[in-house]
C-alpha positions as CSV (number, residue, x, y, z in Angstrom):
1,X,19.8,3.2,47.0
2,X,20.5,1.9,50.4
3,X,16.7,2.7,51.7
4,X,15.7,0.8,48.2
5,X,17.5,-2.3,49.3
6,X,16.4,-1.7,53.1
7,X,12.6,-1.7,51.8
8,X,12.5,-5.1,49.8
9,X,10.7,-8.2,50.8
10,X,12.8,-11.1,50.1
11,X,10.2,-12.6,49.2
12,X,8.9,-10.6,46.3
13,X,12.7,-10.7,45.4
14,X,12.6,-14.5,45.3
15,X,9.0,-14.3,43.4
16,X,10.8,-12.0,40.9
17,X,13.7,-14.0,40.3
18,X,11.3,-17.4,39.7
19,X,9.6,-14.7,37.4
20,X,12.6,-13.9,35.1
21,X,14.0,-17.9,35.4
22,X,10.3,-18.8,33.8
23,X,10.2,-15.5,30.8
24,X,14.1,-17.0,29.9
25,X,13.1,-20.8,30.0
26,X,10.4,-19.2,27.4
27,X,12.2,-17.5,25.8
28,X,14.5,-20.0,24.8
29,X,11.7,-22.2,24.0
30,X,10.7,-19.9,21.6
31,X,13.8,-19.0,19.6
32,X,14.4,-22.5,19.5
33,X,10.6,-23.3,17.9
34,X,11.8,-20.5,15.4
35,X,15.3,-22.3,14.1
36,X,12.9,-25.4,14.0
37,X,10.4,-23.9,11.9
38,X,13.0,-22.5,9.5
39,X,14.7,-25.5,9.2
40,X,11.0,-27.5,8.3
41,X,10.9,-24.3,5.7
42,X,14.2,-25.5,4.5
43,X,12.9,-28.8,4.2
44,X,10.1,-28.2,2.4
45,X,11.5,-26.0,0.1
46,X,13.9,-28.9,-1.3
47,X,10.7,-31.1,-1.4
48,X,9.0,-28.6,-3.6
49,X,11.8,-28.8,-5.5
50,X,12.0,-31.5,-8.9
51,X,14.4,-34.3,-8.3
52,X,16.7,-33.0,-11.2
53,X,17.4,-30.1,-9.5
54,X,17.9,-31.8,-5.6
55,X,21.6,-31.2,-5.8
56,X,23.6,-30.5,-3.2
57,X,24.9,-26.6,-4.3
58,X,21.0,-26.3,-4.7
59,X,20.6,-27.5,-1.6
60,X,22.6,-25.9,0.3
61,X,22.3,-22.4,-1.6
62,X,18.3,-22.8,-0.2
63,X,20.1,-23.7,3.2
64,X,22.0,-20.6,3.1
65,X,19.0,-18.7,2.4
66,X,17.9,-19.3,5.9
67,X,21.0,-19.2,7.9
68,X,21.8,-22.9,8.0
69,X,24.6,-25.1,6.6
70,X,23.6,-28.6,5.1
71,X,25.7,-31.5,5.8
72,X,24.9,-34.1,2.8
73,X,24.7,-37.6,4.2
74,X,28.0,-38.9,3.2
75,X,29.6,-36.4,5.0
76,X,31.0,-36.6,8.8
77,X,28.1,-34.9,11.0
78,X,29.1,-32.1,13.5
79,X,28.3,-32.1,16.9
80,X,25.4,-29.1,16.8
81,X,24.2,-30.9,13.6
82,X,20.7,-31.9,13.4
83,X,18.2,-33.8,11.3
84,X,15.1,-32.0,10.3
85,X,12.5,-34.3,8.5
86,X,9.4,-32.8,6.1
87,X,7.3,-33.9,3.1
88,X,8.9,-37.4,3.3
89,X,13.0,-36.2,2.8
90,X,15.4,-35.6,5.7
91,X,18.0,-33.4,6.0
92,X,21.1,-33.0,8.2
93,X,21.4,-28.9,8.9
94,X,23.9,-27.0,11.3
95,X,22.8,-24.2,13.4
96,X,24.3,-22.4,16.4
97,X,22.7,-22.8,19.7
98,X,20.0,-20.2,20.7
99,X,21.8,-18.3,23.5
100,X,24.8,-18.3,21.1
101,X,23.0,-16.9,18.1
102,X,20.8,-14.6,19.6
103,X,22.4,-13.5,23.0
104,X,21.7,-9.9,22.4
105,X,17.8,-10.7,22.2
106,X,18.1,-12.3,25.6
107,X,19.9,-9.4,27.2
108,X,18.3,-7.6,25.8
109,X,14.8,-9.2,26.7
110,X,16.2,-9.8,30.6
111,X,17.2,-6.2,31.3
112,X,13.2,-5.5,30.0
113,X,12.2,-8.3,32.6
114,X,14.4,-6.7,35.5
115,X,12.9,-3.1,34.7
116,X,9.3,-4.2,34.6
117,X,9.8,-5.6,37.7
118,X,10.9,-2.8,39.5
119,X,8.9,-0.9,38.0
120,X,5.7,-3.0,39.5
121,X,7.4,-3.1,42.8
122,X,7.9,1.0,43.3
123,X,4.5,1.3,41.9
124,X,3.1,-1.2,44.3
125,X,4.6,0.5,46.8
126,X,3.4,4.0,46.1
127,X,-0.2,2.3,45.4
128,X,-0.1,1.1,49.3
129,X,0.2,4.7,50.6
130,X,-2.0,6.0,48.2
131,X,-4.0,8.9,49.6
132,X,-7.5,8.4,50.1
133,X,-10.4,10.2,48.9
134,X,-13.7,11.4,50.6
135,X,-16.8,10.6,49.4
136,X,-17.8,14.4,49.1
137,X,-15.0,14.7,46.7
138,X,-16.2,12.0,44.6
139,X,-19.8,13.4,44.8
140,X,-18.6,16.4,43.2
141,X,-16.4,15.6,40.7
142,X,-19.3,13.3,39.6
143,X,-21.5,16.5,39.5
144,X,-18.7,18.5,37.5
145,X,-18.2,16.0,35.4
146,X,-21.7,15.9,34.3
147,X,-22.3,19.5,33.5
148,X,-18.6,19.6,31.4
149,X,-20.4,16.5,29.6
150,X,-23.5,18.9,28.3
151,X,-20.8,20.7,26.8
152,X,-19.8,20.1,23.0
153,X,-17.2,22.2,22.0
154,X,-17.7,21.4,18.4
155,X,-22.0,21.6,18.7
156,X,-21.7,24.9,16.8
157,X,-20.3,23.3,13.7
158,X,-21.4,19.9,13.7
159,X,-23.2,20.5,10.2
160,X,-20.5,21.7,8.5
161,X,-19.2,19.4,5.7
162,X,-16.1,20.0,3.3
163,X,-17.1,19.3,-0.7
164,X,-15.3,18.1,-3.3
165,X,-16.7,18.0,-6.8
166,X,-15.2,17.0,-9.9
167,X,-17.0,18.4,-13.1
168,X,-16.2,17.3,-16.8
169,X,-17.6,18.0,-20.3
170,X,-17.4,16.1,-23.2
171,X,-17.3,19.5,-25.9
172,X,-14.5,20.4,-27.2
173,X,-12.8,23.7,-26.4
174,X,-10.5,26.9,-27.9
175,X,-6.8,25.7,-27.8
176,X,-6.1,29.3,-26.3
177,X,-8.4,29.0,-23.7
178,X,-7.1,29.1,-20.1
179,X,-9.1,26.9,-18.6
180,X,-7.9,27.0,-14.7
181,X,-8.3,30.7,-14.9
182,X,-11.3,31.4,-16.7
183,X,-13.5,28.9,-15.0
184,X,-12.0,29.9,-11.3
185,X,-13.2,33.6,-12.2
186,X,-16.6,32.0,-13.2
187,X,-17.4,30.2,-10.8
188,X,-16.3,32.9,-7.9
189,X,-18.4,35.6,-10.1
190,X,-21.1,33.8,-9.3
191,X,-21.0,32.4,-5.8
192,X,-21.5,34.7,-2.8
193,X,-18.0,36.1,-1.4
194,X,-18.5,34.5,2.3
195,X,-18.2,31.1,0.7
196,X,-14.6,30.1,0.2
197,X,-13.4,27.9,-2.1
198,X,-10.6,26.2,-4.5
199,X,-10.3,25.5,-8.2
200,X,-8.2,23.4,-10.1
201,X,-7.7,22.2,-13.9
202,X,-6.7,18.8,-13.8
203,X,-4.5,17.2,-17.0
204,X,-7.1,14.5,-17.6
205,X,-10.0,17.2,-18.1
206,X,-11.6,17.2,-15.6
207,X,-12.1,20.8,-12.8
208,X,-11.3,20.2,-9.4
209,X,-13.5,22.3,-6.7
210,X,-13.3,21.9,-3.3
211,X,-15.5,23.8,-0.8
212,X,-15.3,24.3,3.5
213,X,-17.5,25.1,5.9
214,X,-20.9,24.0,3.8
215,X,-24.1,23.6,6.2
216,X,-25.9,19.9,5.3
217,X,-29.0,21.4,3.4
218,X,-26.5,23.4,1.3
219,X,-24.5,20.2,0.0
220,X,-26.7,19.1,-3.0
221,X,-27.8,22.3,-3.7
222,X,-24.4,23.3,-4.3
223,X,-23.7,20.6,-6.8
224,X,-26.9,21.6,-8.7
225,X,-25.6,25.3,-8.6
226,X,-22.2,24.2,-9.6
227,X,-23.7,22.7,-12.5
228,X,-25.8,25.6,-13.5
229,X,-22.9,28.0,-13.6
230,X,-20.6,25.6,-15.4
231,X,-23.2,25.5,-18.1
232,X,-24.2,29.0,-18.5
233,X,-20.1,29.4,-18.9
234,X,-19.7,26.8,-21.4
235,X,-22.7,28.0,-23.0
236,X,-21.3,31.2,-24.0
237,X,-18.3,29.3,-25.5
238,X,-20.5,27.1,-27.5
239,X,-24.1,28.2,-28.4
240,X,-24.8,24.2,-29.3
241,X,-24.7,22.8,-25.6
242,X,-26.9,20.8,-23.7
243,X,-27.3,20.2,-20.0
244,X,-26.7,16.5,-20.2
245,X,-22.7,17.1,-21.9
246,X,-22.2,18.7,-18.0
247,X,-21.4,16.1,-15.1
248,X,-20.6,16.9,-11.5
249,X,-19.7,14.0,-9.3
250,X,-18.9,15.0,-5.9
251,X,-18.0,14.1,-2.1
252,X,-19.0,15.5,1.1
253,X,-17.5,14.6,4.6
254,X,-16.5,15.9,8.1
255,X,-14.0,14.5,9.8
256,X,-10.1,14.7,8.2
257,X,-10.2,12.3,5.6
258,X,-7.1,10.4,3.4
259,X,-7.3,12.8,0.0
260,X,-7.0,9.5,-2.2
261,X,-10.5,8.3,-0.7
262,X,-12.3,11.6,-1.1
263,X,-10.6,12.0,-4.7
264,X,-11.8,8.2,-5.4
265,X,-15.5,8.4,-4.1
266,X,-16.1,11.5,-6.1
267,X,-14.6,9.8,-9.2
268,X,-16.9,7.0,-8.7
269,X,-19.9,10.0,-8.2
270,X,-19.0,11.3,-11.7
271,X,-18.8,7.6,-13.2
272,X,-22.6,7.5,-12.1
273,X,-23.7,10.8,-13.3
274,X,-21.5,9.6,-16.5
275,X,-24.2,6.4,-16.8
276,X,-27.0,8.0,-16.1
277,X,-28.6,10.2,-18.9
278,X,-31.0,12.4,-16.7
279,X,-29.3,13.2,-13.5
280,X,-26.3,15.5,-14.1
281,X,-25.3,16.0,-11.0
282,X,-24.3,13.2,-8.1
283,X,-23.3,13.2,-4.3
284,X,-21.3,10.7,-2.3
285,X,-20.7,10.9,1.6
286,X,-17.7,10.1,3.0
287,X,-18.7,8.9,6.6
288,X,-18.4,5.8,9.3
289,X,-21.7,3.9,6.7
290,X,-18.9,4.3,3.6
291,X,-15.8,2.7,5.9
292,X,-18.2,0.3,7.3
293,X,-19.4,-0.8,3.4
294,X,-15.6,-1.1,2.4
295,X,-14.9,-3.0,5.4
296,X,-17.8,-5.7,5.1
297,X,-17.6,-6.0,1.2
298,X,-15.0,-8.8,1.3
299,X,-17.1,-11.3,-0.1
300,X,-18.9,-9.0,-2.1
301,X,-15.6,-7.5,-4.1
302,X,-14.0,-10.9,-4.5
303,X,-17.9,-11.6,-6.2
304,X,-17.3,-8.7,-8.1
305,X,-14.0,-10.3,-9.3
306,X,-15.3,-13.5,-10.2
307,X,-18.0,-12.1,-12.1
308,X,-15.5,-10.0,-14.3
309,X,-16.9,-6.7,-12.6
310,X,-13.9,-4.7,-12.8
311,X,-11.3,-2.8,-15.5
312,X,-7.9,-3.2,-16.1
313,X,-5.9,0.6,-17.0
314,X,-2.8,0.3,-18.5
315,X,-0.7,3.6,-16.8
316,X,2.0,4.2,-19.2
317,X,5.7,4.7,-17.8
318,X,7.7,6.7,-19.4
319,X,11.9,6.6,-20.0
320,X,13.5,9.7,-20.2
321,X,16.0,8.7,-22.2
322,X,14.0,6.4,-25.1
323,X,11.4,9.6,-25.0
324,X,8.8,7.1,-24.9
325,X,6.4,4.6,-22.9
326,X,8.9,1.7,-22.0
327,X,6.6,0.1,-19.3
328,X,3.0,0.2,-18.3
329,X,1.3,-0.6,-15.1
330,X,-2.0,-2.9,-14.7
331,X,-4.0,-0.9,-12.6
332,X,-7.2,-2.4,-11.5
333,X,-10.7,-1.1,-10.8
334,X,-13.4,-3.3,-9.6
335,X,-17.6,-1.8,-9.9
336,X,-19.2,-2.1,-7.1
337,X,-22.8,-1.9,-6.4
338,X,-22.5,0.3,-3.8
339,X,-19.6,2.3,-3.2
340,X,-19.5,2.8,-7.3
341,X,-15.6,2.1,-9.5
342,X,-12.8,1.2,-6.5
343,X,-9.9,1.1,-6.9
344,X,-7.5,-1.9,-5.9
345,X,-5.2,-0.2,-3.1
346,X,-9.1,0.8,-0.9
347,X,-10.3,-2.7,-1.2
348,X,-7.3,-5.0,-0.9
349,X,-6.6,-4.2,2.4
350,X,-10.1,-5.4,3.4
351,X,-9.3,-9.0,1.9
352,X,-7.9,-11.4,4.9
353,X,-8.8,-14.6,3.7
354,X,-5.7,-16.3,1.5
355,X,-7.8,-18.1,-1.2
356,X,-9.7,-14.2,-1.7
357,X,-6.1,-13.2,-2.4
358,X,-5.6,-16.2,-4.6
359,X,-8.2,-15.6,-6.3
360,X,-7.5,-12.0,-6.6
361,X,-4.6,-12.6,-8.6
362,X,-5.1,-15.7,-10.7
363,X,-8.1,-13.5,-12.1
364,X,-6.0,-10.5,-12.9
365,X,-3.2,-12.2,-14.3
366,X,-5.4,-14.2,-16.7
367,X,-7.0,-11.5,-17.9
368,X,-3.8,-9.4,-18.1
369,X,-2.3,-12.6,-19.9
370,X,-5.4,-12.8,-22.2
371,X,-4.8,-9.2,-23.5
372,X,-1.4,-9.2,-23.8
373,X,-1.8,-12.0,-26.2
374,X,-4.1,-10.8,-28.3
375,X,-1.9,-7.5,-28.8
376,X,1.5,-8.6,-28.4
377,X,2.6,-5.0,-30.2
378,X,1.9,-3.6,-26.3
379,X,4.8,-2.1,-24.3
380,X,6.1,-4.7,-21.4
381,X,3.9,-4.4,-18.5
382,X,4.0,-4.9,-14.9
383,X,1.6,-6.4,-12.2
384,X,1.0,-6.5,-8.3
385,X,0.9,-9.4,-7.1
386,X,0.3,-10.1,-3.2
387,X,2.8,-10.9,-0.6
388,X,0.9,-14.1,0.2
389,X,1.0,-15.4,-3.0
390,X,4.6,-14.3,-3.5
391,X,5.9,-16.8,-0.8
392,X,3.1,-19.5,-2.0
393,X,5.0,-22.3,-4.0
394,X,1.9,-23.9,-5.5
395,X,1.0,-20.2,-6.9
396,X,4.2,-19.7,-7.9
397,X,4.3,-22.7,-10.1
398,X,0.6,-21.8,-11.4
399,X,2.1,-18.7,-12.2
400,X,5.0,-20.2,-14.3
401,X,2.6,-22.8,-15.9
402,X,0.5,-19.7,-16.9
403,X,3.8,-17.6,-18.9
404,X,5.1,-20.8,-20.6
405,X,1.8,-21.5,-22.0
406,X,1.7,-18.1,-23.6
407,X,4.6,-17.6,-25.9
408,X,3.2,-14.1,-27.6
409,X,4.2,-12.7,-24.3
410,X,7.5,-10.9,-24.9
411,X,7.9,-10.5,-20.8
412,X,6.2,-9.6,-17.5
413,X,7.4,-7.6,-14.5
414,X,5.6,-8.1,-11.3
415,X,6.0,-5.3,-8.6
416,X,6.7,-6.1,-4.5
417,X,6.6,-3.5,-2.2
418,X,9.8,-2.4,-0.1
419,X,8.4,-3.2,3.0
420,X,7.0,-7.0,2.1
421,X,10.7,-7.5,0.2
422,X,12.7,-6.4,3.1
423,X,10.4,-8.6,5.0
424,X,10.3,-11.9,3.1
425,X,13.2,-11.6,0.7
426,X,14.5,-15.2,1.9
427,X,11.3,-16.2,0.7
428,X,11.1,-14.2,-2.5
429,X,14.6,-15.2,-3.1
430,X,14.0,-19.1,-3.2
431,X,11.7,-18.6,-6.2
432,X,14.4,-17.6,-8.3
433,X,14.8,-21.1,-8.9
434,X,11.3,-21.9,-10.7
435,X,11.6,-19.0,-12.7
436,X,14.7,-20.5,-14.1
437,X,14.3,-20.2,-18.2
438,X,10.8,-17.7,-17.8
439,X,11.7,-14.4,-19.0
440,X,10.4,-12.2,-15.9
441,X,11.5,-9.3,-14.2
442,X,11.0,-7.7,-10.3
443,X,10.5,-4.2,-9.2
444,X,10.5,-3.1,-6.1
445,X,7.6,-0.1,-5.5
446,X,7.2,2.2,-2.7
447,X,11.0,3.1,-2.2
448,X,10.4,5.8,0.2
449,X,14.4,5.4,2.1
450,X,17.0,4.5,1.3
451,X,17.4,0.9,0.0
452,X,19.5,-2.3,1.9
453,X,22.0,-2.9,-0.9
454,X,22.6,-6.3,0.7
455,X,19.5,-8.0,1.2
456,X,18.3,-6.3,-2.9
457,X,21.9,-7.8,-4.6
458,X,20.9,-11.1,-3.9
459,X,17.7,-11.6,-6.0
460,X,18.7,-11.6,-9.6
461,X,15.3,-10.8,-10.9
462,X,15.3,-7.6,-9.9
463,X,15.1,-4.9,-12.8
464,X,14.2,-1.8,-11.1
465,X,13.0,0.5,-8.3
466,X,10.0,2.6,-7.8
467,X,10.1,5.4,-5.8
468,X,6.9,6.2,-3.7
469,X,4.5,8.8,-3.9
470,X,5.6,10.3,-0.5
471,X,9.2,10.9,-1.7
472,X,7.9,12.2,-5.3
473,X,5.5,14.6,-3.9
474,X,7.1,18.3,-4.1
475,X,10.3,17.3,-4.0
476,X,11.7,20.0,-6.0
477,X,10.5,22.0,-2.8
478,X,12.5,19.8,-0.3
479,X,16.0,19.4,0.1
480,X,15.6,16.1,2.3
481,X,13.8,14.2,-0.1
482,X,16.2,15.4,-3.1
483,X,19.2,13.5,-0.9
484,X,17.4,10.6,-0.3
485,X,16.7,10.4,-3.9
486,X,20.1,11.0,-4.8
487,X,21.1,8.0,-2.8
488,X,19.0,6.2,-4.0
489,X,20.4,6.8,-7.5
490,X,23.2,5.9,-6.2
491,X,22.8,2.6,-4.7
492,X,20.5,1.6,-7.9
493,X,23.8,2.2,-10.1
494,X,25.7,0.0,-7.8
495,X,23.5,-2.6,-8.4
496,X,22.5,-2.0,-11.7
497,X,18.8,-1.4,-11.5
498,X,16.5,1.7,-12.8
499,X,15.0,3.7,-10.7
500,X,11.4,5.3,-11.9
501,X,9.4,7.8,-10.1
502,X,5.6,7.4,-9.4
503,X,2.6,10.1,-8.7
504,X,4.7,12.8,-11.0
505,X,1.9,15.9,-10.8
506,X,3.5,18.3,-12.2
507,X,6.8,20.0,-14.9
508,X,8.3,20.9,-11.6
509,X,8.7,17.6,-10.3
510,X,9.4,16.2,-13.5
511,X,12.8,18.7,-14.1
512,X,13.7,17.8,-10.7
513,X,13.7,14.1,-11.1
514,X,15.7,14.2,-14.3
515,X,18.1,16.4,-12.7
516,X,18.7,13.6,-10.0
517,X,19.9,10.8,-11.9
518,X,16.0,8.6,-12.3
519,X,15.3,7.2,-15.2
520,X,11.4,7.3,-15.7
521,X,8.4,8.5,-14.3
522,X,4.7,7.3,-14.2
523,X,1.6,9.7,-12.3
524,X,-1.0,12.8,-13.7
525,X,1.2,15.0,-15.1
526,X,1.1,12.0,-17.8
527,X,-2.9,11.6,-17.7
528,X,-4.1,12.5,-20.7
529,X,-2.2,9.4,-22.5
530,X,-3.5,7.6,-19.3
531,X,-7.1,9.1,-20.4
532,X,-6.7,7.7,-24.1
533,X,-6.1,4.2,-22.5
534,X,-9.0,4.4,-20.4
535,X,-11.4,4.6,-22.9
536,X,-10.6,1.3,-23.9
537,X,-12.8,-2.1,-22.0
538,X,-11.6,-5.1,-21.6
């Protein structure tokens, strides 16, 4: 410590201590532009708000909201007091200084600053002494470096491709038949024993197959092949079929790719080979082109959207305890020229502009409105709606204009993820207001942890909780995500909410679930009513 202090230049420490003055005259700066801007929010929330209901408990509940305390006018003014002016109203707000109500940020933030700079100095210092290096060495390296570049680990299997197909057929089978079994035998009889693969019978119909280690010429010829065995099976089921009630739509990629977009890019295959009445069989690539298309199609889905491309599923949720479907989901799937049916959650994150997202919405709701009125029989249902339109007053009181025009409408739920909630739920909880007399309802979706009981018992709208898929998936085979369930459970009792599972695959998951306390559960292990509903365009 004592040669530390012995090797420091005064100067530098001067230089550094100007340094860290400057960051906290910033930082300040900074928290102090942030109490600002949420006092204007303040403000302009109570200017959104009709003069009827300008009171002062409304007031200051919206005040509270955002950590202040209002002062009305008749009222002596404290000395940390301050007027804040918006939208043509003032208002008189208290808030504690910045180094008083955040002091932990700054230490926190100035013991950073002192570290960094320390850091810089002792690596300053060990840059001076550096050793340096002759330019024989560098010659070398530069000549090793080459011949290591000529070298491609992964030359030899550069052609290999994983496949995914999904085949379905529109005859009608034995009720006895086994259908997992007798197709995987099948299809294994007939392929040659080097080539490896996996085959599953999926609840909405439809056989899985998924395939490793295929060279590139082999990729559409094993579709067709596929396709040729599936029908010389079926055909010895039912002397009456035809090559066209046979359709394989399938994927092929590389690299490690998200199951969801392989599964959706080989449903969109088989939608195609569904359409056409000649080709039977159709391939999809999963590559850098495909994540390029979704990533420059902003314009073109929100076209797509205003041009009434798309479908709207109804996935049915089902209570345990009614023995029934008490909820469904909108679900939305937007054609595409291109990339084929897409589904919302590929797409949306690809949509940056806020009157896209607008637009987004507005359309869905409409249309989700439009049907619900003309079959006011259906179930309640439940939409997504986007965080920027959640904390967007003008599209909030669209929204409300849009449910008291439609009285058929027994009542909608609307679904926030965990993450945006946690994240704007001063926000979110402002709008309880407007929805004053509107018979809605909130859930929150993608519960994956535990939930803040605080921050959730202060929204009133809130009906029930969705637990994610990465929570739902095997849990009866982990104990870790049984207790977080359980607390879940738990805390949703406390605050009198439901709690509904979503992505349930399977009986295993679904006896598990019930055993832990949730009251519902949406996913494929439910498809085939999901498949009935599908059927149906709107």
């Amino acid at each position: 410590m004592q040669l530390f202090f012995k090797s420091l230049n005064w100067r530098m420490v001067a230089v550094g201590l100007a340094v860290i003055v400057a960051l906290n005259i910033l930082l300040l700066h900074l928290l102090h532009l942030q109490i600002h801007q949420r006092a204007e929010a303040v403000v302009q929330r109570v200017a959104k708000l009709p003069t009827e209901l300008r009171t002062e408990t409304n007031i200051a509940a919206i005040a509270q909201q955002f950590k202040f305390e209002y002062v009305p006018d008749d009222a002596p003014l404290p000395e940390e007091a301050s007027q804040f002016s918006a939208a043509g109203i003032s208002l008189n707000l208290v808030h504690p200084a910045p180094y008083q109500k955040h002091a932990y940020i700054i230490l926190f933030f100035n013991i950073l600053f002192f570290g960094l700079l320390v850091f810089v100095y002792r690596w300053w210092q060990v840059y001076r002494v550096r050793p340096r290096r002759f330019l024989s060495d560098n010659k070398l390296d530069s000549h090793d470096n080459s011949i290591l570049s000529t070298v491609d680990p992964k030359a030899a299997d550069s052609s290999l491709f994983k496949v995914f197909l999904l085949i379905r057929w529109t005859i009608k089978l034995e009720p006895g038949l086994d259908e997992k079994s007798h197709f995987s035998v099948a299809i294994h009889k007939h392929l040659p024993s080097s080539m490896k693969c996996s085959v599953k019978y999926l609840n909405s119909g439809a056989l899985a197959v998924t395939f490793e280690n295929i060279a590139w010429g082999d990729v559409i010829e094993l579709g067709k092949k596929l396709h040729e065995v599936m029908f010389r099976t079926l055909r010895s089921l039912r002397g009456d079929l035809s090559r066209k009630q046979i359709k394989v739509g399938g994927c092929f990629y590389q690299n490690e790719a998200e199951q969801a977009n392989v599964y959706q890019l080989a449903r969109a295959a088989l939608e195609i080979a569904n359409n056409n009445v000649w080709q039977h069989v159709h391939m999809m690539p999963l590559d850098k082109t495909h994540e390029n298309a979704m990533q420059n199609s902003e314009d073109d889905f929100v076209r797509c959207i205003k041009n009434g491309q798309f479908v709207l599923f109804f996935q049915p949720l089902f209570g345990f305890e009614q023995q029934d479907i008490i909820q469904s989901e909108v679900l939305l799937r937007v054609r595409h020229a291109q990339l084929g049916l897409i589904a919302a959650k590929q797409f949306i994150p690809q949509l940056h502009s806020k009157d896209n997202l607008e637009t987004l919405d507005k359309t869905i709701l409409s249309k989700a409105i439009s049907i619900l009125s003309k079959e006011p029989h259906k179930s309640d249902v439940s939409i997504n709606l986007h965080i920027e339109n959640w904390v967007d007053i003008d599209f909030i009181h669209w929204l409300i204009a849009q449910i008291r025009d439609t009285n058929q409408i027994k009542k909608l739920t609307f679904e926030v993820c965990a993450d945006d909630y946690y994240k704007y739920h001063q926000q979110i909880n402002v709008q309880q207001l407007f929805f004053t007399g509107v018979n809605v309802a909130l859930i929150i979706d993608h519960v994956e942890s535990p939930l803040i009981v605080n921050i959730l018992r202060e929204n009133q709208l809130i009906s029930a909780v969705k637990l994610g898929f990465g929570l739902v998936h095997k849990v009866h085979l982990s104990t870790q995500q049984q207790k977080t369930i359980k607390q879940i459970v738990y805390q949703a009792k406390r605050l009198k909410v439901a709690v509904y599972a979503v992505g349930v695959e399977s009986q295993a998951e679904l006896d598990c679930l019930k055993s832990l306390g949730v009251d519902g559960a949406q996913g494929y292990y439910f498809a085939e009513l999901l498949q009935q509903l599908e059927l149906v365009r709107y």
